[in-house]
C-alpha positions in Angstrom: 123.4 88.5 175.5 120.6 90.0 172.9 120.1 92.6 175.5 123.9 93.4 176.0 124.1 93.8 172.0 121.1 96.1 171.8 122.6 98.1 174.8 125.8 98.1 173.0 124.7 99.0 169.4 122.5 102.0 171.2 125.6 103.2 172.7 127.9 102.7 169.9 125.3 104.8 168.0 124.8 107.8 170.0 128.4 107.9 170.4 128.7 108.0 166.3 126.3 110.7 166.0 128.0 112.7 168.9 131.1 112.3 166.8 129.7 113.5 163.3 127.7 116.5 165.5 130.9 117.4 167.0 132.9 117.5 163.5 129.9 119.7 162.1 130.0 122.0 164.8 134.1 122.4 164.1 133.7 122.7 160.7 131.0 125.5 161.1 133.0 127.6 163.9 136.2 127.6 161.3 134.2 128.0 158.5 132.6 131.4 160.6 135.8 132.4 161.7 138.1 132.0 159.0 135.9 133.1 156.8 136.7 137.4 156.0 133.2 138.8 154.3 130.7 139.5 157.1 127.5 138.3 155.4 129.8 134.8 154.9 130.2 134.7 158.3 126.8 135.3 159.5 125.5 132.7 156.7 127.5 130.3 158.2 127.0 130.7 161.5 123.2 131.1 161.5 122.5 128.4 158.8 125.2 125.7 160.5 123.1 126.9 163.9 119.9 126.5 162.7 121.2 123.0 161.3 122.7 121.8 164.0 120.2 122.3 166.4 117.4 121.1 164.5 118.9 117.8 163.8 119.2 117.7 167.6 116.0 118.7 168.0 115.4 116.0 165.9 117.4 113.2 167.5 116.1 114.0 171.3 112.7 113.3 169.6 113.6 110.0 168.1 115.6 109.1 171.9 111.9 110.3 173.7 110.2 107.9 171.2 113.1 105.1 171.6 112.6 105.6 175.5 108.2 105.0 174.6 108.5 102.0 172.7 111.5 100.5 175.1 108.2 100.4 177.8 106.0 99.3 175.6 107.8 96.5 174.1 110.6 95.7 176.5 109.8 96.6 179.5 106.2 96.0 179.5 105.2 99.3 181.7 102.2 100.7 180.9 102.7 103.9 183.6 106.2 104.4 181.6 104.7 104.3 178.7 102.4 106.7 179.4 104.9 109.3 180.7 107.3 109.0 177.9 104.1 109.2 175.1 103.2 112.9 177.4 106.9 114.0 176.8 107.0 113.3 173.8 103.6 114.8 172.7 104.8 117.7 174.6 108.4 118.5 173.0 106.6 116.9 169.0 105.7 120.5 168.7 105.1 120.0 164.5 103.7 116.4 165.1 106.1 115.0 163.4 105.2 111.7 165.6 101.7 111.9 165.2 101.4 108.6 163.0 103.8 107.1 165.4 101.4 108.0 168.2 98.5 106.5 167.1 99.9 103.1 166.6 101.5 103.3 170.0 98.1 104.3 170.8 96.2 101.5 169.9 98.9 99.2 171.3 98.5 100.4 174.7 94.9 100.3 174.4 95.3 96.7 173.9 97.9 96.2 176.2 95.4 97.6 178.9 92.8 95.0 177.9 90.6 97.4 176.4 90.1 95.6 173.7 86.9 97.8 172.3 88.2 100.9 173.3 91.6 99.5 170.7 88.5 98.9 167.9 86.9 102.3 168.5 90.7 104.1 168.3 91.2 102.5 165.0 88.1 102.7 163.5 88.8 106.7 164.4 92.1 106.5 162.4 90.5 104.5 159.8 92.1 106.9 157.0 95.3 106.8 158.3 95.5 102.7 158.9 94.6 102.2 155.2 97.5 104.8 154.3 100.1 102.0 153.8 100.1 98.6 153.5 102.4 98.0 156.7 99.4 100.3 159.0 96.7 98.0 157.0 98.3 95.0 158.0 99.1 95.9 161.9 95.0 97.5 161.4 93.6 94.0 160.5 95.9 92.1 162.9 95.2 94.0 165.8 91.5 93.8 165.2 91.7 90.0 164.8 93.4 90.2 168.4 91.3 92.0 170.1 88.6 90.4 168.6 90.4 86.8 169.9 90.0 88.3 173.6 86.4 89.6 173.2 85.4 86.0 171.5 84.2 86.9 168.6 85.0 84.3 166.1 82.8 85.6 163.3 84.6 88.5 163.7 87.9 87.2 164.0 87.6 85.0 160.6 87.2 88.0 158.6 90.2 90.0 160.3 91.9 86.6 158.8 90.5 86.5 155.7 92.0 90.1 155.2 95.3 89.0 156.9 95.5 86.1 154.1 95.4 88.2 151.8 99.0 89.9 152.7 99.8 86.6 152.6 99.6 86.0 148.9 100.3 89.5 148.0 103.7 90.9 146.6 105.6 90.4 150.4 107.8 93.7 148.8 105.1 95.8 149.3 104.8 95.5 153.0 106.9 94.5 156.2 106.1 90.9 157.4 105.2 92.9 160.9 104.0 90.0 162.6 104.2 85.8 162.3 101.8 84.4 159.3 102.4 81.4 162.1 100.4 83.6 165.1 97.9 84.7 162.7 97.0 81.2 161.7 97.0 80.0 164.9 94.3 82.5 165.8 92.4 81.6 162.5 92.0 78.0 163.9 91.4 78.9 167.3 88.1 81.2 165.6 87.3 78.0 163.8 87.0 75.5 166.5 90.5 74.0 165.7 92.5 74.2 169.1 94.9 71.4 168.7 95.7 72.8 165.0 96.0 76.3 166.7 99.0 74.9 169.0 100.7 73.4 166.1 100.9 76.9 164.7 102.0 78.4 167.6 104.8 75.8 168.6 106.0 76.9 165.3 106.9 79.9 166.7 110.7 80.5 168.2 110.2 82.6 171.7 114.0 83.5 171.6 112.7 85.7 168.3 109.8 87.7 170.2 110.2 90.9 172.5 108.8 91.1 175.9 105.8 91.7 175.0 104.9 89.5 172.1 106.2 86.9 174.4 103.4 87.9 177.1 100.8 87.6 174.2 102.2 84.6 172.8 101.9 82.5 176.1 98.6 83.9 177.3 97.4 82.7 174.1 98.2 79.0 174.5 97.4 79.1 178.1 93.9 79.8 176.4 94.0 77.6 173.9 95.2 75.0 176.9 92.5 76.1 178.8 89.5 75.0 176.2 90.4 71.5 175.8 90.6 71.7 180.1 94.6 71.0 180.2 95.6 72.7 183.7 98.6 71.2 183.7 99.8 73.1 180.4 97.2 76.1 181.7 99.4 76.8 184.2 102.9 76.1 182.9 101.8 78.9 179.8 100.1 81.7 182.5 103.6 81.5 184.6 105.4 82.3 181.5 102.9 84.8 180.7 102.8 86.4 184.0 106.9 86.4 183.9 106.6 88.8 181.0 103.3 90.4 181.1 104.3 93.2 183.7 101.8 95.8 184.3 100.1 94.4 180.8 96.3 93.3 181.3 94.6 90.1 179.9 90.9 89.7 179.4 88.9 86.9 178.3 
């Protein structure tokens, strides 16, 4: 049903902006031909032109980025993912995705269960993840991630120190990106606390996560399962994970 929605609201979209596109492209065509000076006319046909087909220029850049993020997020496909990100790159001729791309970026990284080569990628980008609070906060949470798989609690406690501090900021300042639930979770897991860990995370609604937070989500507590030696549950979490995970990578 969420799906069907989505699909729906995507369609119902595209058909709204085909509709105001259309009327512009009417109003510019009487405009230019009803119009009797000369210079009028070529004013409004080169300027409604120019218009028109950069805001379509435009709109098949956000569908090429819609299409990236569907893989990513959705459809968990790394090799789609990759295709869609080369398209896009290629048609993005004044990088007006380029901040987009390196989030995706370090995402995929991740998602390929390159943990280190995610840390390196930011750590490149270090000016641009401390641009905004929203890129600080998905910078410090995707370090404490990666840093979960690699096992480095040390590591991980001061990614959640960082994170706690969004926590008891001004919330207007910043999108609540990711669940203060998850991030807790993995705070307790760095500190020893695994049953505590998998009271945060039952906390958590699946129904609310995307394909691939769900992946994350039950790899984690088949992890957490796994260190206090709970096969039963081990297993039970890793099918749900594998249901979702795709082409996705886990490590450690």
């Amino acid at each position: 049903m969420k799906k069907f929605f989505w699909n729906s609201y995507s369609v119902t979209k595209q058909l709204g902006l085909l509709f105001i596109y259309l009327i512009f492209t009417l109003y510019i065509v009487t405009a230019t031909i009803t119009t009797p000076a000369l210079s009028a006319k070529l004013l409004y046909a080169l300027g409604g032109g120019v218009i028109l087909v950069g805001a379509l220029y435009y709109e098949y850049l956000k569908f090429l980025y819609t299409k990236m993020t569907t893989a990513l997020t959705m459809q968990t496909d790394l090799a789609q993912c990759k295709k869609a990100r080369e398209k896009l790159v290629k048609y993005d001729i004044f990088n007006g995705f380029k901040g987009s791309l390196i989030i995706f970026d370090s995402l995929c990284l991740m998602d390929e269960g390159n943990y280190q080569g995610c840390l390196e990628h930011m750590n490149q980008h270090h000016d641009f993840f401390h641009g905004s609070p929203d890129y600080l906060f998905i910078f410090w949470y995707n370090q404490l991630l990666c840093y979960y798989f690699l096992k480095e609690p040390t590591k991980m406690l001061y990614c959640g120190d960082k994170l706690r501090e969004f926590k008891h900021s001004d919330q207007k300042h910043f999108s609540p990106l990711f669940s203060f639930d998850e991030i807790d979770a993995l705070i307790a897991s760095a500190n020893g606390l695994h049953q505590k860990s998998i009271r945060h995370l039952d906390k958590i609604s699946p129904k609310r996560l995307n394909t691939r937070e769900k992946a994350y989500y039950y790899h984690i507590l088949a992890n957490e399962y796994r260190i206090l030696n709970d096969s039963k549950q081990v297993g039970h979490y890793l099918k749900l994970a594998r249901k979702y995970q795709n082409t996705m990578h886990f490590r450690g």
